[in-house]
VOPAGU-2260 file (C-alpha; in pm, 1 decimal, decimal comma):
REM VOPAGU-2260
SITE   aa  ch    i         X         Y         Z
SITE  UNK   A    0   -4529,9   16134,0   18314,7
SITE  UNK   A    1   -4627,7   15807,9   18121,4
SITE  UNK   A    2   -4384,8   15516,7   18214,6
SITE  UNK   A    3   -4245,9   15373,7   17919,8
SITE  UNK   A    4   -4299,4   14975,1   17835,7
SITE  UNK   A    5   -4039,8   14762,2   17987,4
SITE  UNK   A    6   -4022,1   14380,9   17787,4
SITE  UNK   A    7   -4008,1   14161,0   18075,7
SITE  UNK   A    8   -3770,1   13935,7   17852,1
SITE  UNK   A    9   -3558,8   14231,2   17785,7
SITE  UNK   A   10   -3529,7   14331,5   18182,2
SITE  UNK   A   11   -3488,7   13972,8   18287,9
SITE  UNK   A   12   -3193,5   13975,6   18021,0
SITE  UNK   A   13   -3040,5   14299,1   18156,5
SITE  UNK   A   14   -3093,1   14218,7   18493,2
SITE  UNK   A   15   -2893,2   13858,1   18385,4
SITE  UNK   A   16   -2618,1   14036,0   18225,7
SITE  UNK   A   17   -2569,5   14238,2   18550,2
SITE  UNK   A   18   -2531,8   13962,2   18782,2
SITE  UNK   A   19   -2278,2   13774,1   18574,0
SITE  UNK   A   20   -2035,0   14120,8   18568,4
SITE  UNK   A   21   -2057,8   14112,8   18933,7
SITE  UNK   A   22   -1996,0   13788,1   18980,9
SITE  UNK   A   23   -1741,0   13794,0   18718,8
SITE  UNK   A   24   -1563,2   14059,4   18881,0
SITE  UNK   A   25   -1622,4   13953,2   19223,7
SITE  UNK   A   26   -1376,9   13642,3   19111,8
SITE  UNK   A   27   -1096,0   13870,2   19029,6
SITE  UNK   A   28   -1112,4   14062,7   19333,6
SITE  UNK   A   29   -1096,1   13762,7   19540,7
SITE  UNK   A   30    -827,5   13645,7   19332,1
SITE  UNK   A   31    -573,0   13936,9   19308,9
SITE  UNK   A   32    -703,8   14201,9   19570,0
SITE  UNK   A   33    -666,6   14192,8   19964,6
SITE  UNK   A   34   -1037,9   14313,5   20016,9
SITE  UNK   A   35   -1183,7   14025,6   19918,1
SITE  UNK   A   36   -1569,1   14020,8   19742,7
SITE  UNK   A   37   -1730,0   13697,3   19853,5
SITE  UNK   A   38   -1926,6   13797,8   20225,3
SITE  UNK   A   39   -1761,7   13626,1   20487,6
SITE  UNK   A   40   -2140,6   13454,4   20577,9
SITE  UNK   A   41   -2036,8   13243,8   20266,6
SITE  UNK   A   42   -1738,0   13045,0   20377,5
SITE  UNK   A   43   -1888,9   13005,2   20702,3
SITE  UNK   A   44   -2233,3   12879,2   20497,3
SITE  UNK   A   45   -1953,0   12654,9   20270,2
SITE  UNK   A   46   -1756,4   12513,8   20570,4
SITE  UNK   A   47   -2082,3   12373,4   20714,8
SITE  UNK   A   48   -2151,7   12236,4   20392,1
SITE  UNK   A   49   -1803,7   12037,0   20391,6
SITE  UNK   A   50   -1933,3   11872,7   20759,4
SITE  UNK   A   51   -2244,7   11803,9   20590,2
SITE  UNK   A   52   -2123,9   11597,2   20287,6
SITE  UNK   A   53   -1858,7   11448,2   20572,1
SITE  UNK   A   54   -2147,4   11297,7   20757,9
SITE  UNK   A   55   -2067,6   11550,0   21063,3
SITE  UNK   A   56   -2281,1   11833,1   21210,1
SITE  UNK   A   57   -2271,8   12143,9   21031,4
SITE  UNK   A   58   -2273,7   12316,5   21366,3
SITE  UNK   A   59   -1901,5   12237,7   21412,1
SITE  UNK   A   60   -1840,6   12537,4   21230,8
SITE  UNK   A   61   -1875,2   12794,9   21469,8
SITE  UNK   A   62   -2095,3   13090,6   21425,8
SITE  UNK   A   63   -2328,3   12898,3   21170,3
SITE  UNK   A   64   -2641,4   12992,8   21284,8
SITE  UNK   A   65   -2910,8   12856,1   21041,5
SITE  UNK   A   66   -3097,6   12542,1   20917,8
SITE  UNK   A   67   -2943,8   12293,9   20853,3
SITE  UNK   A   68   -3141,6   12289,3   20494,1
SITE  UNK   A   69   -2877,3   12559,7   20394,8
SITE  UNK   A   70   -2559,8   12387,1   20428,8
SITE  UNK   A   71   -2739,1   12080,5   20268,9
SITE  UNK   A   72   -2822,2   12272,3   19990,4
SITE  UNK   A   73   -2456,3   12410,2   19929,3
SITE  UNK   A   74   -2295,1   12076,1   19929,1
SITE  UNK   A   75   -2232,9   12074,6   19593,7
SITE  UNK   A   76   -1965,0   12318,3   19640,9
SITE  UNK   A   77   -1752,5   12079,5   19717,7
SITE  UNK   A   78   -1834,8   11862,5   19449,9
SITE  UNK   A   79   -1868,5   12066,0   19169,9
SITE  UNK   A   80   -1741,7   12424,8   19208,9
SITE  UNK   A   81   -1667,0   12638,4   19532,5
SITE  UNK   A   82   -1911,4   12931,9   19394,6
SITE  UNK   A   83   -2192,4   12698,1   19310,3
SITE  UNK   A   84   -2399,0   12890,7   19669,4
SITE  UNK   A   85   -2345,9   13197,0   19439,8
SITE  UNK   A   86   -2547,8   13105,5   19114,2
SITE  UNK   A   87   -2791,6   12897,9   19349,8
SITE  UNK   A   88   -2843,9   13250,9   19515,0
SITE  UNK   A   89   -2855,2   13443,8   19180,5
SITE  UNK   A   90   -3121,2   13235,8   19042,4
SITE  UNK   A   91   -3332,9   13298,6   19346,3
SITE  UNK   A   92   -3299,4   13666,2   19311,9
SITE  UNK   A   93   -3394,9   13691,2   18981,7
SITE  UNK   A   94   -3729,7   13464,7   19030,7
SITE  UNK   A   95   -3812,8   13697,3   19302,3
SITE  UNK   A   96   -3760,5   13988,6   19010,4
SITE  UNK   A   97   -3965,4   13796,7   18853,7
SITE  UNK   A   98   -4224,7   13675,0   19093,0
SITE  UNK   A   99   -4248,3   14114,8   19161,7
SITE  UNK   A  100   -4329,3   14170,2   18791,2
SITE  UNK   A  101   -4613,4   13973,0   18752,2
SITE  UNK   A  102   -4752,0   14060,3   19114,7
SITE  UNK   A  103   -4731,6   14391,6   19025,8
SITE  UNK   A  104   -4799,0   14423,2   18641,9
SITE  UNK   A  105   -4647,1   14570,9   18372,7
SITE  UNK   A  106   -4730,3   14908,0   18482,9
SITE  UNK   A  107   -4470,5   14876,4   18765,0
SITE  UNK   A  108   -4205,0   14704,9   18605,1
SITE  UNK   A  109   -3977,8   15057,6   18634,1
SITE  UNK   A  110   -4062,5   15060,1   18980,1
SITE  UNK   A  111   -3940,3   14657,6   18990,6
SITE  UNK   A  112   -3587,4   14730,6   18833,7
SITE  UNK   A  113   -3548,5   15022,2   19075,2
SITE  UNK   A  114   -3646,9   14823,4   19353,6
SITE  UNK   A  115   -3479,3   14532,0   19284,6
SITE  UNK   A  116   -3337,0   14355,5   18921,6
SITE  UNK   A  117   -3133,9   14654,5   18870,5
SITE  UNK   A  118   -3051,0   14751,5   19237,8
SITE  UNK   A  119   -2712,2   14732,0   19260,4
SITE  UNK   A  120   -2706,3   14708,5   19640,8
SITE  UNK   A  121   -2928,9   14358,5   19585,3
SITE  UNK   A  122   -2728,7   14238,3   19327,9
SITE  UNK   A  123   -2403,7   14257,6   19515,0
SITE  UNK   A  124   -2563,1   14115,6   19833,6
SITE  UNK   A  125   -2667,3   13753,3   19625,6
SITE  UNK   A  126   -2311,7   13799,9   19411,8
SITE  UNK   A  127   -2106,5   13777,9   19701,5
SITE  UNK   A  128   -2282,4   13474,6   19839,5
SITE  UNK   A  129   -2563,7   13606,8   20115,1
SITE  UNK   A  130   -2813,0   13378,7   20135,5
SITE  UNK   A  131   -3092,5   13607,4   20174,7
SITE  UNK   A  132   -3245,0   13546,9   19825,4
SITE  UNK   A  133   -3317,7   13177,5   19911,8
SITE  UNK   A  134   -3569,9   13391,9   20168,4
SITE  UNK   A  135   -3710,6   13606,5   19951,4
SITE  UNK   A  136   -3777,5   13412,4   19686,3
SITE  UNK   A  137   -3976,4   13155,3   19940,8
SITE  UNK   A  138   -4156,4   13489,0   20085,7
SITE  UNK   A  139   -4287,7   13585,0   19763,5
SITE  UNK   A  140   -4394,5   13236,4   19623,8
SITE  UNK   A  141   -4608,2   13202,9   19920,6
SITE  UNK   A  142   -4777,2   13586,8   19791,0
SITE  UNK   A  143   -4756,7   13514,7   19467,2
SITE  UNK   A  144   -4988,5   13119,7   19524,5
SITE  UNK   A  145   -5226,8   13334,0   19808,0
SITE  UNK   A  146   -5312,6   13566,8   19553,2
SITE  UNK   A  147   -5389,6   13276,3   19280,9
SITE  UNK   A  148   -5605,5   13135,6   19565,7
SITE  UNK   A  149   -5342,5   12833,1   19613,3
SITE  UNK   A  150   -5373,2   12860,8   19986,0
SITE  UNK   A  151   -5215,1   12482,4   20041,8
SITE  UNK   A  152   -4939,7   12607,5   19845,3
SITE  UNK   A  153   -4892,5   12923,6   20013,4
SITE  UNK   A  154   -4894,7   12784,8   20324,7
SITE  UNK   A  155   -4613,0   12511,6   20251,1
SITE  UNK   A  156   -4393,8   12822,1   20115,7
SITE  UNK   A  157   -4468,6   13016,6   20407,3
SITE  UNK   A  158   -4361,6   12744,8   20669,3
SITE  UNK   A  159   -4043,7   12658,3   20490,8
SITE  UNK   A  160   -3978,9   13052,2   20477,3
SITE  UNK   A  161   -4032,9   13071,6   20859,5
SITE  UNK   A  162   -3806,5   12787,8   20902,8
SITE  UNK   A  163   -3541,5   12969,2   20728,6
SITE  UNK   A  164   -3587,5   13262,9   20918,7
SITE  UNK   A  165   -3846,4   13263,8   21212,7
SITE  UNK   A  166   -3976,6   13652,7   21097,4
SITE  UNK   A  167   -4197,2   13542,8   20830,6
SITE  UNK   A  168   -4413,2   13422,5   21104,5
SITE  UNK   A  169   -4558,2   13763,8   21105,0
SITE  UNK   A  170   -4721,6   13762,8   20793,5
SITE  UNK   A  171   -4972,5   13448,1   20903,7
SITE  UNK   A  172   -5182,4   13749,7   21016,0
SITE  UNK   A  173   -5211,6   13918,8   20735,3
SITE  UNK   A  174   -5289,0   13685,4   20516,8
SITE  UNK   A  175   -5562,5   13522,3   20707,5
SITE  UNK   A  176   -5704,7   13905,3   20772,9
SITE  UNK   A  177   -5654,1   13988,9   20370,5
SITE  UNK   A  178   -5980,3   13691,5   20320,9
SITE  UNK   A  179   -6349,2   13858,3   20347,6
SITE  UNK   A  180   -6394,4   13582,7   20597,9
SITE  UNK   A  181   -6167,7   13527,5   20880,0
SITE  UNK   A  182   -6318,0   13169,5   20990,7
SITE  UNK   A  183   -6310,9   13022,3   20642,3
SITE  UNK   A  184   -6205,4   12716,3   20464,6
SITE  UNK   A  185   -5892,2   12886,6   20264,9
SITE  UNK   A  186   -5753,4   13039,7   20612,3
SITE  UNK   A  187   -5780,9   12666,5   20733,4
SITE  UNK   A  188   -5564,4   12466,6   20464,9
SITE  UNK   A  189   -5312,1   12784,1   20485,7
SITE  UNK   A  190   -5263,9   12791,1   20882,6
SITE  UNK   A  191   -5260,9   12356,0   20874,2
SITE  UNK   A  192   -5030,5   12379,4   20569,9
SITE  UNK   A  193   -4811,2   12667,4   20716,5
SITE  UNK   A  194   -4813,2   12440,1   21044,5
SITE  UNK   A  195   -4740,3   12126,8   20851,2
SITE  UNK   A  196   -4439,4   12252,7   20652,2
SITE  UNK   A  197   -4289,7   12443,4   20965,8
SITE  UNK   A  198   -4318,3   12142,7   21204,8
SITE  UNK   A  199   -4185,7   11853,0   20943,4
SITE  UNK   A  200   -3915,3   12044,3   20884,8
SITE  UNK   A  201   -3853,7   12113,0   21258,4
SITE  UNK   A  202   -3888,5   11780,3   21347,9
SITE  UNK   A  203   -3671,6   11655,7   21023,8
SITE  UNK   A  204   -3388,3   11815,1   21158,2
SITE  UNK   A  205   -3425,3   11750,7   21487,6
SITE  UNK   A  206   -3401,2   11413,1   21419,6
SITE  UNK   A  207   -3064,8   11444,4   21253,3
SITE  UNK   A  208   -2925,8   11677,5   21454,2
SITE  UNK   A  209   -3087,9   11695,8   21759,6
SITE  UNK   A  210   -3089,3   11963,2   22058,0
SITE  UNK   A  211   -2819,4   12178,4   21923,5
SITE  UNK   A  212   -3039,3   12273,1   21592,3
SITE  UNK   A  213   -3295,9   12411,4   21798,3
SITE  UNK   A  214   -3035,7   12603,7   22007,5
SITE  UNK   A  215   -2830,3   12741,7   21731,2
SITE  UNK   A  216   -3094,7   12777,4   21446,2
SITE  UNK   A  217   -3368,7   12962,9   21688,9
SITE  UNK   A  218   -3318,9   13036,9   22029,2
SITE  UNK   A  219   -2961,4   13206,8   21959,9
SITE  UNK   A  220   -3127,0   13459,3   21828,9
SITE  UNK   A  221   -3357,1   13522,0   22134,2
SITE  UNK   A  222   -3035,0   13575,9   22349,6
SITE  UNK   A  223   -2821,6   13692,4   22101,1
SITE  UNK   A  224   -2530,1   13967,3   22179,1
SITE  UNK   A  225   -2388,1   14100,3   21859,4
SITE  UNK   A  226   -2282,2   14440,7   21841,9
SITE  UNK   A  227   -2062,9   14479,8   21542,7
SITE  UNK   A  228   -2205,6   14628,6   21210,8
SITE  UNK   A  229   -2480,7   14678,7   21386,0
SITE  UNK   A  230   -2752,8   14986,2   21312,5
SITE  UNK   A  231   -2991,1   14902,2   21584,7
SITE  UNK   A  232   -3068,3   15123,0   21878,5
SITE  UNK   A  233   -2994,8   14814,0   22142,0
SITE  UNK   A  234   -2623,0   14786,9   21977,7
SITE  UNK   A  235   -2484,0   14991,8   22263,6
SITE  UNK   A  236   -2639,9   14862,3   22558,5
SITE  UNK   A  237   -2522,1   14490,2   22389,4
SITE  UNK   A  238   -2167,0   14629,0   22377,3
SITE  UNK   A  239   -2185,7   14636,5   22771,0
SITE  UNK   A  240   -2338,2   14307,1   22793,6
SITE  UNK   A  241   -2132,4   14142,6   22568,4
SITE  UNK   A  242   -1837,4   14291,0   22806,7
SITE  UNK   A  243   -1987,7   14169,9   23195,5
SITE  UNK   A  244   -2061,4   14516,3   23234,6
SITE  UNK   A  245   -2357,5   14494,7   23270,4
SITE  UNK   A  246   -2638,3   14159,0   23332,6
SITE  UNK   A  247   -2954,3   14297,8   23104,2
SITE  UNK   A  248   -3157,3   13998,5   23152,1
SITE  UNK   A  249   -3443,7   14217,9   23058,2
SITE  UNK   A  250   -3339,2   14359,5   22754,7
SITE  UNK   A  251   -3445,9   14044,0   22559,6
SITE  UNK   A  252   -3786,3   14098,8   22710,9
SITE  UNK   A  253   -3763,2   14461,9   22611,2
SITE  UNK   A  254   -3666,0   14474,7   22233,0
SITE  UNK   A  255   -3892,5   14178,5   22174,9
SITE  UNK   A  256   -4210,1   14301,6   22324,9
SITE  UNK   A  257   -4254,1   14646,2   22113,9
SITE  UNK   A  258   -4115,9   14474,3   21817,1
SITE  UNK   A  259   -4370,2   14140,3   21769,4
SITE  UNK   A  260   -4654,0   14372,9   21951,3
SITE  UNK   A  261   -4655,2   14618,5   21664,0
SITE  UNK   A  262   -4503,1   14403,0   21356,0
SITE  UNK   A  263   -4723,5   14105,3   21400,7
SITE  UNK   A  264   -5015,0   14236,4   21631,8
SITE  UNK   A  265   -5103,3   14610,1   21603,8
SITE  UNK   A  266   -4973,4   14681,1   21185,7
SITE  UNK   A  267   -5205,0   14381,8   21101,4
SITE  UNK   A  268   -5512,8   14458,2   21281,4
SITE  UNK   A  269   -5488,1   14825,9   21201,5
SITE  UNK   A  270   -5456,6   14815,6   20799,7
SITE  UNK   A  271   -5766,3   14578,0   20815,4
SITE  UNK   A  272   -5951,5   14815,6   21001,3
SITE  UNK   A  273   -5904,2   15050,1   20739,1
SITE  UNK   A  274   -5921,3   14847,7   20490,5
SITE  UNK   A  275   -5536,7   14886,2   20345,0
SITE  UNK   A  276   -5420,9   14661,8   20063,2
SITE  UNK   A  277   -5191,3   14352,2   20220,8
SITE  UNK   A  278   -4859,4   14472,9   19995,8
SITE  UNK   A  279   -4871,8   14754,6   20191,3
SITE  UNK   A  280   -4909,4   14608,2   20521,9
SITE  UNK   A  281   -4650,7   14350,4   20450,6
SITE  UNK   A  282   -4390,6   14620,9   20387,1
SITE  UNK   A  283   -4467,5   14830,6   20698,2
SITE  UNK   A  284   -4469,5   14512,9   20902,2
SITE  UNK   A  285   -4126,6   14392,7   20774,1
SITE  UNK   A  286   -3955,8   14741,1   20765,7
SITE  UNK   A  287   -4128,6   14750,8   21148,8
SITE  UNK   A  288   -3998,6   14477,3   21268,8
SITE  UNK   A  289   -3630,5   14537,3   21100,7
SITE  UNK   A  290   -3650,4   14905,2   21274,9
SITE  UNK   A  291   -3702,7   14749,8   21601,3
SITE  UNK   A  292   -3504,4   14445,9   21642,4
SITE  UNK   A  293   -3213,9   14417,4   21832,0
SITE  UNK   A  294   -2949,4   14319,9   21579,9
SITE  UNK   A  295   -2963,5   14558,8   21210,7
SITE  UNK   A  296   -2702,4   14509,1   20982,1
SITE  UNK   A  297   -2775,8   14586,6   20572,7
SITE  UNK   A  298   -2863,8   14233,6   20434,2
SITE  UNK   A  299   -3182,0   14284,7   20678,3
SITE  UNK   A  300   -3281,5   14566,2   20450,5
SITE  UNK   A  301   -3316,1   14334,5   20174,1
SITE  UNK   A  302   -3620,6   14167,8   20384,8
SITE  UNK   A  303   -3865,7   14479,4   20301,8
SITE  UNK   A  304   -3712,5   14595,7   19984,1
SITE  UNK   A  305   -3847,7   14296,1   19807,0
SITE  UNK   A  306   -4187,4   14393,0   19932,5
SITE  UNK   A  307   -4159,4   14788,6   19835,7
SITE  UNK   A  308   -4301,5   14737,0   19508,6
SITE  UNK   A  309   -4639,7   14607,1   19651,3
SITE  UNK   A  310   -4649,7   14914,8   19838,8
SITE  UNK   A  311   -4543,8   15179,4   19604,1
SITE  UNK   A  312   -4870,8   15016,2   19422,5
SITE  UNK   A  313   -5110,7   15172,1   19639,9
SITE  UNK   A  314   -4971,7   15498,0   19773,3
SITE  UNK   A  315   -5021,6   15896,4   19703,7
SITE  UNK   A  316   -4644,9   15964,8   19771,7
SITE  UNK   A  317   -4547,4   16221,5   19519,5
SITE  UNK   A  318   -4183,4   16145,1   19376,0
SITE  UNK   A  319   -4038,7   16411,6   19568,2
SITE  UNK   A  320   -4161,3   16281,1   19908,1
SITE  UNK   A  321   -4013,9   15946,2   19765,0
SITE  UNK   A  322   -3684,3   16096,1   19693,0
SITE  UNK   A  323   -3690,4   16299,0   20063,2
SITE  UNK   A  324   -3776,4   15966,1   20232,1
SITE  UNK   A  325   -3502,6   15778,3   20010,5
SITE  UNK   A  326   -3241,3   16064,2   20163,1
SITE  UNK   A  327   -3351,3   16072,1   20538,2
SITE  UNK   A  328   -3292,9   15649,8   20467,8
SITE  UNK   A  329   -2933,9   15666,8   20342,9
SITE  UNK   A  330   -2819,4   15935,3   20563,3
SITE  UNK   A  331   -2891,2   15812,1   20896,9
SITE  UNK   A  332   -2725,3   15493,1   20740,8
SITE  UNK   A  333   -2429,2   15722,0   20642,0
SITE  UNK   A  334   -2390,0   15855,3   20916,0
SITE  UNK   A  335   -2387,5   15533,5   21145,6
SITE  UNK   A  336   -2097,9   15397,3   20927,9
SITE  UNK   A  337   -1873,9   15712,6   20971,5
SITE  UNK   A  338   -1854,1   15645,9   21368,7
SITE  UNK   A  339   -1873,1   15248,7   21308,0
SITE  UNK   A  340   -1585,1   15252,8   21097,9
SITE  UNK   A  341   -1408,4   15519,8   21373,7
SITE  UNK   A  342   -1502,0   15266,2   21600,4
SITE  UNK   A  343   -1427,6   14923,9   21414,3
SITE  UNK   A  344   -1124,3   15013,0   21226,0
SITE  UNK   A  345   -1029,8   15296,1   21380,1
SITE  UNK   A  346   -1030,1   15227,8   21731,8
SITE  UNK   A  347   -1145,1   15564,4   21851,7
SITE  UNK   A  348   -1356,2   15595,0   22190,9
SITE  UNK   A  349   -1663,8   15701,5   21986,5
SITE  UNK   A  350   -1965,1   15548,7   22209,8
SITE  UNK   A  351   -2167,3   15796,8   22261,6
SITE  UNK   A  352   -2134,3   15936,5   21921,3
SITE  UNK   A  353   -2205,6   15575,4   21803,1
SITE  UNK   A  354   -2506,2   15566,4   21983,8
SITE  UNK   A  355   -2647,6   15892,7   21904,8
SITE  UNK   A  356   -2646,4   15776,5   21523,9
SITE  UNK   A  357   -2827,8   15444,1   21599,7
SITE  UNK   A  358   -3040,1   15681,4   21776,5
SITE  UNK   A  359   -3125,8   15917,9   21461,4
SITE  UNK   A  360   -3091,9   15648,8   21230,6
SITE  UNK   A  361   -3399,3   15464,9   21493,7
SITE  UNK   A  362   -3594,7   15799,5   21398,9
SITE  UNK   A  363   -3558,6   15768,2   21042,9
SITE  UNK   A  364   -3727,2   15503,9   21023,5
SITE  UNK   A  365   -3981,4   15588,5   21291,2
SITE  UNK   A  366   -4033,0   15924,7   21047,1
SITE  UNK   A  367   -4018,3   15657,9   20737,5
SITE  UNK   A  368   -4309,3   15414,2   20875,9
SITE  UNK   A  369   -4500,2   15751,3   20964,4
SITE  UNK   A  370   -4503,7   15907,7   20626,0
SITE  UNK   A  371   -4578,5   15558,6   20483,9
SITE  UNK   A  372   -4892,6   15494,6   20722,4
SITE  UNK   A  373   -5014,2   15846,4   20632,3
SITE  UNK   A  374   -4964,8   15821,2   20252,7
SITE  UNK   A  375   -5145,3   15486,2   20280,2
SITE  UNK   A  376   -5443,4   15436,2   19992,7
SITE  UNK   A  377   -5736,8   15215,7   20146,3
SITE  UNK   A  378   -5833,5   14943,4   19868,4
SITE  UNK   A  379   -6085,4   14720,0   19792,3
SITE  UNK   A  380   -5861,1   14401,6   19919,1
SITE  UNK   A  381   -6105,8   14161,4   20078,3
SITE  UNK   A  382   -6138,7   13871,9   19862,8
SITE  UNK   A  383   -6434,0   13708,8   19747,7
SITE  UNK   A  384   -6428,3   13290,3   19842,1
């Protein structure tokens, strides 16, 4: 069946016009309903923000966990209006709507509003203030100047993207693999301009804030314990740590190893080998290294989805597997939030059926990344210097 012509003006407009009802009616709900809209990330993002533009820390509100670059950038809440985070967010998602049309062409633009402009699951994520669109965006700038052969460019996108978030670290392999020669002049501006932008920006804030940037914007997260809302397979054995029950020293060692071994090591090294297009192996890394990390929740979906149009671009799934997958995906998620919310809201012992969801929700994905690797087209995708 022919796909009919999509007007990128028109689906920019339409994917516009969604936002603002969202956000338009996620100011009402905050405003006369209990349940509020906004994501409770955002006041924590806003009240390190108000430290900020006070000359103070932004790590004296506890639980922020980023850059500092983030609550920088969201000072002008407080200047100008409270939900100024929220259209700094919007913008970014619809640039990387953007950024996925032209990477993929206009043959794919359907698959682009799916995926993302008219996803209503992405739109209410960057409506209600995540910030995970100020990562995307970054992500696919730095794919969008690699594959225009701007590899200074690129690189400088890719380190601010990793300081963000320390995952996009992953795709430095790719990248460099995705040239015809490994050892190469483009490789070496990316890698120095990746290392540049990572390391000025380290040191940048380091210098303002000092040792507890490092511990709160990166290693946290290699000793985090965070067991609410969380998907992952670990999120049990966390509970008992997080309760002296038990001391699982090893468990950072464990979730770690399998996760950066196959995400950054063996996914890479593997599509080369077989010559795979480097959409496609950006997508199964990413959705690899979400399945396997220690802490899930669904904002971290929004990491691959951005990339799934790049995939579906060089695949044999037939719609129906696409549909199948697309149910075994929201199921096992389904089914995790029946016992979390037991759990959560409920208070009901429901461990081990709690666990035995992040256990078939683990093997949904496992069956996901399967019948993506086998439905994998090799391409042409070296690139000529």
């Amino acid at each position: 069946m022919k796909v009919p012509h999509i007007p990128i003006k028109w689906l920019m407009l339409a994917s516009l016009l969604l936002r603002i009802a969202f956000f338009a009616f996620g100011l009402y709900q905050d405003a006369t309903m209990e349940v509020k809209y906004t994501d409770i990330d955002y006041y924590v993002f806003t009240d390190a923000s108000k430290y900020v533009l006070e000359g103070k820390s932004p790590y004296l509100r506890e639980t922020y966990r980023y850059t500092p670059l983030l609550a920088q950038l969201l000072v002008p809440c407080h200047i100008w209006w409270f939900s100024f985070g929220k259209l700094v967010f919007v913008v970014c998602d619809l640039i990387t709507g953007w950024i996925l049309c032209d990477l993929t062409g206009e043959s794919k633009r359907a698959v682009v509003s799916i995926c993302w402009l008219l996803n209503p699951m992405v739109i209410t994520i960057s409506t209600r203030g995540s910030s995970e669109s100020l990562l995307t965006v970054v992500v696919l700038g730095s794919i969008w100047l690699w594959k225009r052969g701007r590899p200074i460019g690129s690189g400088l996108l890719l380190g601010l993207a990793i300081h963000l978030k320390i995952y996009p670290l992953i795709y430095v392999p790719t990248l460099l693999l995705s040239q015809s020669r490994l050892v190469s002049w483009p490789n070496f501006r990316f890698s120095a301009s990746v290392g540049v932008s990572f390391v000025s920006l380290g040191v940048a804030m380091y210098w303002m804030y000092g040792w507890e940037f490092l511990e709160h914007s990166y290693l946290y997260h290699w000793g985090r314990i965070d067991h609410r809302h969380n998907f992952s397979l670990y999120n049990q054995l966390m509970y008992h740590v997080s309760s002296g029950q038990v001391q699982a020293s090893w468990e950072k060692l464990i979730s770690f190893v399998p996760q950066l071994g196959l995400s950054m090591v063996v996914l890479p090294l593997w599509f080369w080998y077989n010559g795979m297009d480097m959409g496609t192996t950006l997508f199964l890394q990413t959705f690899t290294f979400v399945t396997f990390n220690k802490v899930i929740t669904s904002q971290y979906f929004i990491w691959y989805l951005c990339l799934l149009p790049l995939l579906l671009e060089n695949t044999d799934l037939t719609k129906w597997q696409g549909v199948q997958m697309t149910v075994v995906w929201v199921l096992s998620q389904g089914i995790w939030l029946l016992f979390g919310y037991k759990l959560e809201f409920q208070g009901l012992p429901v461990f081990r059926e709690l666990f035995l969801s992040s256990l078939v929700f683990f093997l949904a994905q496992i069956y996901i990344i399967g019948q993506l690797v086998k439905h994998a087209i090799p391409v042409q995708h070296l690139k000529k210097e």
